[in-house]
N, C-alpha and C positions, 0 to 999 in steps of 0.2 A: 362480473356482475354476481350477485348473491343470489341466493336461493330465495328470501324474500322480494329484492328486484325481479328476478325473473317471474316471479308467481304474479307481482301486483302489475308486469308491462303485459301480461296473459290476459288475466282477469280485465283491463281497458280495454285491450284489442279485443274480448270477445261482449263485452257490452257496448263497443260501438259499432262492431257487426251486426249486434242483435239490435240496438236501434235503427241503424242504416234501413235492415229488413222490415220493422214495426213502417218506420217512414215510410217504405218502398210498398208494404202491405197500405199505407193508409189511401197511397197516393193510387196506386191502383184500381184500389175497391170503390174511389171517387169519380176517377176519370169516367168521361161517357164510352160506350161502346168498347170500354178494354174488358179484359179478364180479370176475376179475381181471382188470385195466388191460391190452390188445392191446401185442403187444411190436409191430406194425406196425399201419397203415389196412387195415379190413378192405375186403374186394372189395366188398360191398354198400353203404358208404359211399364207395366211391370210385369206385362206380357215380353215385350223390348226385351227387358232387361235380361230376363231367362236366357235368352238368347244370346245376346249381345256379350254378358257375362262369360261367355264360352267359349266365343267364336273372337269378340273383340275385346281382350280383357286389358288392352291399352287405352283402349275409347271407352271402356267402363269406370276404369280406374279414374282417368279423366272426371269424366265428369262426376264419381265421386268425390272428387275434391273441390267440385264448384258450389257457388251460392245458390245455383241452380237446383243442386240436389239437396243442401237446408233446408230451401223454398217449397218440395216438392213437385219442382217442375222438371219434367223427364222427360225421352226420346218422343212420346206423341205429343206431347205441349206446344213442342218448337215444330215437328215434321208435320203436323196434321195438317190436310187441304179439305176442302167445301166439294161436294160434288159438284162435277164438270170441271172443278181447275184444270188450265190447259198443262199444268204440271205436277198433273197427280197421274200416280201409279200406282199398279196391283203389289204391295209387298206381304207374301203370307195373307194371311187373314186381313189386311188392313190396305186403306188407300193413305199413302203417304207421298209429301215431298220429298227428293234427295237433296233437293239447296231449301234451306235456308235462308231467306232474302232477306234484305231490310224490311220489307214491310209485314214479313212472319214476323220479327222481331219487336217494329210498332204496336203487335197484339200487348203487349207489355212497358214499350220504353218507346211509348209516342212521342216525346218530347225531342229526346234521341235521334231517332227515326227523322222526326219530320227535321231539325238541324244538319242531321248530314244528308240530306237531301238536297237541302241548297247548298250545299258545298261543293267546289271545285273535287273532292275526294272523290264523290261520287260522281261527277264528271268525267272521270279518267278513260273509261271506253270509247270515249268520245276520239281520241288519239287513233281510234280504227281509220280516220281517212286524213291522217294528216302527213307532212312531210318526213316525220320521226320515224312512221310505220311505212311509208313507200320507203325506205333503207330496208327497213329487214326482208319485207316482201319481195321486191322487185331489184335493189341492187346487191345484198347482200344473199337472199335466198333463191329460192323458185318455186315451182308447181310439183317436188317431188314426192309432199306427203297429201294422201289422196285417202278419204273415209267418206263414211254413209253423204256427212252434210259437204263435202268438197269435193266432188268424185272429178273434177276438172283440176283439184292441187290446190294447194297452198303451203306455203312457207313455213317449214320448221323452226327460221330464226323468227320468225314473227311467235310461233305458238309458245315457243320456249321464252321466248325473250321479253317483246314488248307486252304482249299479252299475259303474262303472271305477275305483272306489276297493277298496268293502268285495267288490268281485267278483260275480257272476253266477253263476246256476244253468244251466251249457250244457247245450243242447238237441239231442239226435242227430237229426237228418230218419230219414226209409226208407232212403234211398241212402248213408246217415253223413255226407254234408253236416252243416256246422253251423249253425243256425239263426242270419241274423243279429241278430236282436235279442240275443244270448246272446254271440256273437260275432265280432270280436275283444274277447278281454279279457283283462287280466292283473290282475285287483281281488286284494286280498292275501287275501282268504276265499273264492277261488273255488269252486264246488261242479262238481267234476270228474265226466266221464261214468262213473271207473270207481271212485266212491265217495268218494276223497281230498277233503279242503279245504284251496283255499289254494293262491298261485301261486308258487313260487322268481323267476320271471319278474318278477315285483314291482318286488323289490328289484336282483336279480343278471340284470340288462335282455340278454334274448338278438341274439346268440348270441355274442358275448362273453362274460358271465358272466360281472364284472370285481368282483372283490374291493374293488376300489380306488371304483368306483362306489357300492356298496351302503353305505362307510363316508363318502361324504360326504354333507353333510346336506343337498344339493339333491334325494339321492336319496328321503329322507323325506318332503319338500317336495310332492310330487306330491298326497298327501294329506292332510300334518297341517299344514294353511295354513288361514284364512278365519275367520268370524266365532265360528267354536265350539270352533275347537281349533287354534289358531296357532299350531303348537309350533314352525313355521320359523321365525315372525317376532319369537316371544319368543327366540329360541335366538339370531337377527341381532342382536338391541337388547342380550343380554347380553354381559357380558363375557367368556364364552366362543368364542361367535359374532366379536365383534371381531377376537380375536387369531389364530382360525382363520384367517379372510381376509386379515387382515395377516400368515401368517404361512404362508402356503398351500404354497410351494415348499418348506416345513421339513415338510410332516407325514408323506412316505415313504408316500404312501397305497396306492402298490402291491408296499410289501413284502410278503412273504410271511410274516414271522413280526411281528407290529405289537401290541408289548405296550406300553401308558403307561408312562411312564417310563424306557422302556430305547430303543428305536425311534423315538419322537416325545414331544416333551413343551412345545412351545407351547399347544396347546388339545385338548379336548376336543373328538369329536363327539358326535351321538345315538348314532352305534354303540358307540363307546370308552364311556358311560356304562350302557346297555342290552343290548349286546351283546360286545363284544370281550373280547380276555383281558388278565388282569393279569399282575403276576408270581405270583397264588397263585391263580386261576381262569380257566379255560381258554372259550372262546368261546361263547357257548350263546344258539341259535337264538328260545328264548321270552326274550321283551323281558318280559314280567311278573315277572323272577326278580329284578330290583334295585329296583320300586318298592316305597315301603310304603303306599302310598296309590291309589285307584281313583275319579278326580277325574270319571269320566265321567257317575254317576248324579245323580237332584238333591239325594241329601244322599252328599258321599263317604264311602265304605266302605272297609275291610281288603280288596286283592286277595286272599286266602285266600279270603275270602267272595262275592266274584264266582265266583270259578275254581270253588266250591261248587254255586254257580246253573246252570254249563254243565257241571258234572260233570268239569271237569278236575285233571290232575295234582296243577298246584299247589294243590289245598283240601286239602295236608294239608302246605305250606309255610308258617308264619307269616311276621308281615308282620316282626316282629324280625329273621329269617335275610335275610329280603329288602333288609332295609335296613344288615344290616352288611355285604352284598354288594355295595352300593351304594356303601358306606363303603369299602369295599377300593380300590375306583374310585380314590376322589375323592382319598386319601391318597397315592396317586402325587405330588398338584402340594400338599396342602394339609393341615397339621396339625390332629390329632384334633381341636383346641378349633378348631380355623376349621369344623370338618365338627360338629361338635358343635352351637354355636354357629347355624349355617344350619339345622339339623334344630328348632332350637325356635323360630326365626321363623316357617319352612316351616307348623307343626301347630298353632302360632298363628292363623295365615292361616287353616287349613284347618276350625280353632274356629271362627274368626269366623263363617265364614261357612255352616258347619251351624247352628251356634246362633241367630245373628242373621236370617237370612235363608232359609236351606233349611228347615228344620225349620215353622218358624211359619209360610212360603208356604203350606210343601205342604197344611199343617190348615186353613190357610184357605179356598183354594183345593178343599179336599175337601169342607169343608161348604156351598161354596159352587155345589156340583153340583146340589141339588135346585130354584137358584134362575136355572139359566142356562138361557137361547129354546131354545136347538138341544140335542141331544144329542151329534149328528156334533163330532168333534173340528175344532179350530181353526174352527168354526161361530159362538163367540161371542169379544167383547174379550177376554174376563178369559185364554181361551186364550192367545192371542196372546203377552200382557203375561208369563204366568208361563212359557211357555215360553223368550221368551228371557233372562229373568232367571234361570232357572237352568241353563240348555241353552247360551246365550252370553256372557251378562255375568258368570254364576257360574263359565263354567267358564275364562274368561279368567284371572280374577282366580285362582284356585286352578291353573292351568298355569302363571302367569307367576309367580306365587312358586315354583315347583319348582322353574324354570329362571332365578331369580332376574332375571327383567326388572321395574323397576320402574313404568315407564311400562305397561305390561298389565295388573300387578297392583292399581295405584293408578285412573289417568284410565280404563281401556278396563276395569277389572274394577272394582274395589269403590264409586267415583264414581257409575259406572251403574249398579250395583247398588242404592246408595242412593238416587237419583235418581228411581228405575224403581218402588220399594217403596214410597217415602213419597209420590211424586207420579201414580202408576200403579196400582199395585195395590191399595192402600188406598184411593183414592178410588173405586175403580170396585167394591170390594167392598162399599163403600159404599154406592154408587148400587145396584146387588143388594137389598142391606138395605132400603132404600127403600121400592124395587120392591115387595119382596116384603110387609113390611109392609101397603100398599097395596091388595095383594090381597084378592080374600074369597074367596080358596081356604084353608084353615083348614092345609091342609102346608106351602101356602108363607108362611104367617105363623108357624111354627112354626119353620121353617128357617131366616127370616129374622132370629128372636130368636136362636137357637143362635148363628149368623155372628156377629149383634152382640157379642155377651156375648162371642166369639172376638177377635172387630178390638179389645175395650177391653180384651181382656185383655195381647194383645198390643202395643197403644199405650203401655199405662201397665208395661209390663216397664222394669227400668232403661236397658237398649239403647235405649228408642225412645221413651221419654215426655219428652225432649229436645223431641220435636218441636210437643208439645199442652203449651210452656210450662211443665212441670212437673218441672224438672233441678233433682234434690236438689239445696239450699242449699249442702249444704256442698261438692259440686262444682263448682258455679257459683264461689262463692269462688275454693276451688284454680285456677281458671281462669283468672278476672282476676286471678288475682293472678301467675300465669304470663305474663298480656296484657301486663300494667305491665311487671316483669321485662323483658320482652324487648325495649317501646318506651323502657324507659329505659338499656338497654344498649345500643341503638344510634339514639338519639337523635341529633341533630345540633349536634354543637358552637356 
């Protein structure tokens, strides 16, 4: 690139900073009850700064390079609390907050604020009492780490693990100290002292606060990685992931105005498909708004009908709107029949695997309650087995067709799915039946018939009486006859 290229792509990127900011100044000074942007650093943040300067010259330098510090908004802008806040504290001369909440944040980027609010994002603390978080606490952990707000114990693998993703419920001491089993954290459904959930810190890593960060997709990585929801690693193996990293110095990721199609147009990210604007939809904070599917339960559902469960916004957005929004995305790089086309493989996939495997687990699996040792969850096999057949092998395979990786969907998702069902779960509900049969307890032979008459009903369905030898004739034919076909088309001369 020449020296006058490089000057004239400077001079755009920095006048459409400085409009971003005009915008940002106008929309502010409008809105009811927000702030208007400090036309200088105020004395109390440049009291901070002395300070901070000295002691924290990594968190200064920081946020010297944010839009934050253009703007003139500094370390009291964002930390300042009200007297009384139940989480304000004596610091030096000043009463400040140490978090930063979504709704500090609202003072400025209401719009924001209130979007990720109803979002599942911000939801994430919510996983404090769900089955995901009884693994770390109760069978994976114990009572060994013990602080101000736990003095009875709690779980290191919960503090460490589940809790620096879906976030933590922080704990104030007497003194406003924060408890540290609670804290440090930036989990994206954090449960804040002054009611809010959910961290901006997440995603937009303080004190920076780099727009350009939060839209790549290492940024997502931090949590949608590993055996149950790989959405980094399905995102790298696709073909969208490819062309990002080969194509990385093109994507403009710290423009200021970064619409597909007009601003970049090698690949997508997670944000550019979930979050960013188009040319006909403007940027918007809940990631629920372009999917039409809710892959996380163990049979998927309509996000309308999630959002319905937590009482949010979107239970009154069908998955249709969600998905032509999605469609607006994609038609940047890809004609309606390419995006068409993906949307009926996608719900294919998503068939498969309610019908063949979610569905018929779960009934098995349920009647299969009255015949298992333990009651305590993950206390017997069959736990185990159906947990991660539909918690990791299910939801592999139903992430990796979204994001069209085939290698997740096929070997890491429906392989092991199959594998798991017919060599796992069916035998050991088996052995149950058995069991229970056996018994001369007159319920659990009762129970054990009901299962039976469940496992042959499901055996001899058309999906799965393949495997007890019993594959309709006539598609056994079609089969071999497909076998032949293919050894005599590429036979060897």
């Amino acid at each position: 690139m020449s020296v006058y290229e490089v000057f004239h792509v400077n001079c755009r990127r920095l006048f459409l900073d400085l409009a971003a900011a005009f915008c940002l100044l106008a929309a502010v000074a409008s809105a009811s009850g927000q702030v208007v942007l400090p036309t200088e650093l105020s004395e109390r943040s440049k009291n901070c700064i002395q300070c901070h300067k000295e002691k924290s010259p990594g968190l200064y330098q920081q946020w010297g390079e944010s839009k934050h510090y253009r703007a003139n908004v500094g370390c009291y802008e964002c930390h300042q609390v009200e007297k009384g806040d139940v989480d304000a504290v004596k610091h030096y001369d000043h009463m400040i907050s140490i978090i930063v909440s979504p709704k500090d944040c609202a003072r400025c980027h209401e719009r924001e604020a209130a979007e990720f609010a109803g979002s599942h994002h911000a939801k994430g603390g919510r996983i404090l009492g769900s089955l995901d978080n009884l693994l770390a606490e109760v069978v994976e952990g114990n009572l060994g780490m013990k602080t101000p707000s736990f003095p009875g114990g709690v779980s290191a693998a919960a503090v460490n693990g589940c809790w620096q993703c879906h976030g933590s419920e922080i704990k104030l001491l007497d003194d406003g100290a924060l408890d540290p089993a609670t804290w440090p954290n930036s989990g994206i459904g954090r449960i804040n002292p002054d009611g809010s959930e959910g961290s901006c810190n997440a995603c937009h890593t303080r004190h920076t606060f780099s727009a350009a960060q939060a839209r790549h997709p290492d940024t997502c990585g931090k949590c949608h990685l590993g055996p149950d929801h790989p959405q980094k690693e399905i995102y790298e193996e696709s073909k969208h992931g490819i062309s990002f990293f080969a194509n990385l110095d093109k994507m403009n990721l710290d423009s200021a105005k970064w619409i597909v199609g007009e601003d970049y147009w090698s690949a997508p990210t997670c944000a550019t498909c979930h979050m960013s604007a188009t040319k006909e939809q403007a940027v918007t904070h809940d990631i629920g708004m372009r999917i039409s599917w809710n892959n996380r339960p163990v049979v998927s559902i309509r996000p309308e009908e999630s959002d319905a469960k937590m009482d949010l916004p979107g239970k009154n957005i069908l998955w249709q709107k969600r998905r032509a929004n999605m469609t607006d995305v994609c038609i940047a790089c890809h004609s309606s029949t390419w995006v068409s086309g993906f949307y009926v493989q996608y719900d294919g996939l998503i068939d498969l695997y309610n019908e063949k495997y979610a569905k018929p687990g779960r009934d098995l699996v349920e009647l299969a309650k009255p015949l298992r040792k333990y009651n305590a969850p993950f206390s017997n096999k069959i736990d185990w087995i159906w947990f991660e057949l539909w918690h990791h092998e299910g939801r592999r395979a139903r992430h990796g067709a979204s994001m069209m990786a085939p290698d997740y969907t096929h070997w890491h998702g429906t392989y092991e799915l199959a594998k798991h069902f017919y060599m796992k779960l069916i035998p050991e509900l088996q052995s149950m039946v058995d069991q229970g049969l056996a018994s001369n307890d007159p319920q659990q032979v009762f129970a054990a018939r009901q299962l039976a008459a469940q496992i042959a009903t499901v055996i001899n369905h058309p999906d799965n009486r393949w495997s007890v030898d019993k594959m309709d004739p006539a598609e056994e034919q079609r089969r071999q006859k497909a076998r032949d076909d293919f050894l005599n088309r590429y036979k060897k001369q």
